[in-house]
Every structure is written in C-alpha cells, then in structure tokens.
C-alpha positions in Angstrom: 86.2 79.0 90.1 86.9 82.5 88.8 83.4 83.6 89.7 82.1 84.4 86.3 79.0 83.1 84.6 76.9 85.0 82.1 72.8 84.5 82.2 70.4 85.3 79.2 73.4 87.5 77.9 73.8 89.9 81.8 77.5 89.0 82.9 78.1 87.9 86.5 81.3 88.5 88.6 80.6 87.9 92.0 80.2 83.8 91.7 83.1 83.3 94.1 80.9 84.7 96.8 77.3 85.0 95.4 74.6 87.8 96.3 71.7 84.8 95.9 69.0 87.6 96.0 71.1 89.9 93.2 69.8 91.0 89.7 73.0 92.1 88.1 70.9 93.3 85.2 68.8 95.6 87.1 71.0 96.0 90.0 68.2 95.5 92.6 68.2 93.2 95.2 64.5 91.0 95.8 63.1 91.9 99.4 63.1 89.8 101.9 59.6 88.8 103.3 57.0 86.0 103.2 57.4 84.2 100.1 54.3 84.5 99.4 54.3 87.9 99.6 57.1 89.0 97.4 56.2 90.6 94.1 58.5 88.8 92.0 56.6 89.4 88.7 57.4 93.4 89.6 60.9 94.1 88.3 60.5 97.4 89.7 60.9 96.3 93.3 63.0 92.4 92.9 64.6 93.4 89.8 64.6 90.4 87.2 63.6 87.5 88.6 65.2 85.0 85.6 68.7 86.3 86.9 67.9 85.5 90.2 66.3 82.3 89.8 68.7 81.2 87.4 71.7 81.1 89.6 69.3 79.4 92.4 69.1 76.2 89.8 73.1 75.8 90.4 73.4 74.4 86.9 76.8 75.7 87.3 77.9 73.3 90.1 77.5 69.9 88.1 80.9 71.7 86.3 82.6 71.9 89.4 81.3 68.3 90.7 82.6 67.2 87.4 86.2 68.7 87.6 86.3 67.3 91.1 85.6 63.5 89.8 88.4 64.2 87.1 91.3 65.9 88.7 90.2 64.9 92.4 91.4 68.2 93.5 89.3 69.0 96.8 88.8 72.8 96.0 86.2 72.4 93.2 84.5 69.8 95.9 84.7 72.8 98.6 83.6 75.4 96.5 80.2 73.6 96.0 79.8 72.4 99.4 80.4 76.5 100.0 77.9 77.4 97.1 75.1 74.8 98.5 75.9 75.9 102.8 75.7 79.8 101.7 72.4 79.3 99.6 71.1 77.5 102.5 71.6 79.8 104.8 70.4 82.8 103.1 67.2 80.8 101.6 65.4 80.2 105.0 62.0 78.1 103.9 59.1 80.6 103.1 61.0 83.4 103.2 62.3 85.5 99.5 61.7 84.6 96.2 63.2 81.1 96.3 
C-alpha cells in the first residue's frame, strides 16, 4: 500500500501511482507507438524491458486481493480496482510494449 516493490534487485517507489511504461533501472520511459513497432529488445531507447514487464504481470495485487479477503477492509479492494482501471487506460490494445 506504501508503493514499494523491488524487481530483479532495482527498488521501486512510485507503486501508489505507477508509471506502467517506467524503467526505474534505466530511467527511461518505453515509447509509445505501434506495438509492433516498439524496439523493446533496445534498452537504449525503452530502457529495460523486465522492469517494465514485470510490474505489467501484477503479481503484486494477489497480496492486496488477499489482505482484502482477510481483514475486509475496502482500501486494499480499491487500490487494485485503481491498479487494474490505470493500466487499462494507459495500455490501449496495439499500442506500447504491453
């Protein structure tokens, strides 16, 4: 809930409200574009793609679903329902790297 999460050892802080497209490792952001078009293997230009993609799995929320079924307190249930509407609408289909 605090936003923090660590990934293959690169420290995250900004969980709270995440940057779906940010590489905290390289400090790039991927480009937008035609997925198919995106040059996700060129850290260069979309940073390291495990750190993005790795958020995108939101292992992270099963935690949250799971605090929610044991306390029943709504805010863990908002703040995936947040997590899920926000990577929604900043994934549009074909477009980025997810």
């Amino acid at each position: 809930m605090a936003g923090h999460i660590e990934y293959f050892g690169v420290a995250r802080d900004d969980l709270a409200d995440p940057d779906w497209w940010y590489d905290p490792k390289t400090g790039r952001r991927a480009p937008w574009g035609y997925a198919f078009d995106v040059p996700y293997r060129n850290e260069d230009v979309t940073g390291d793609i495990k750190q993005i993609w790795e958020l995108s799995r939101h292992q992270y929320l099963t935690v949250l679903a799971a605090a929610y079924a044991v306390t029943g307190n709504d805010r863990y249930a908002e703040r995936v329902a947040e997590h899920l509407r926000a990577w929604w609408s900043a994934n549009a289909p074909l477009r980025g790297v997810h």
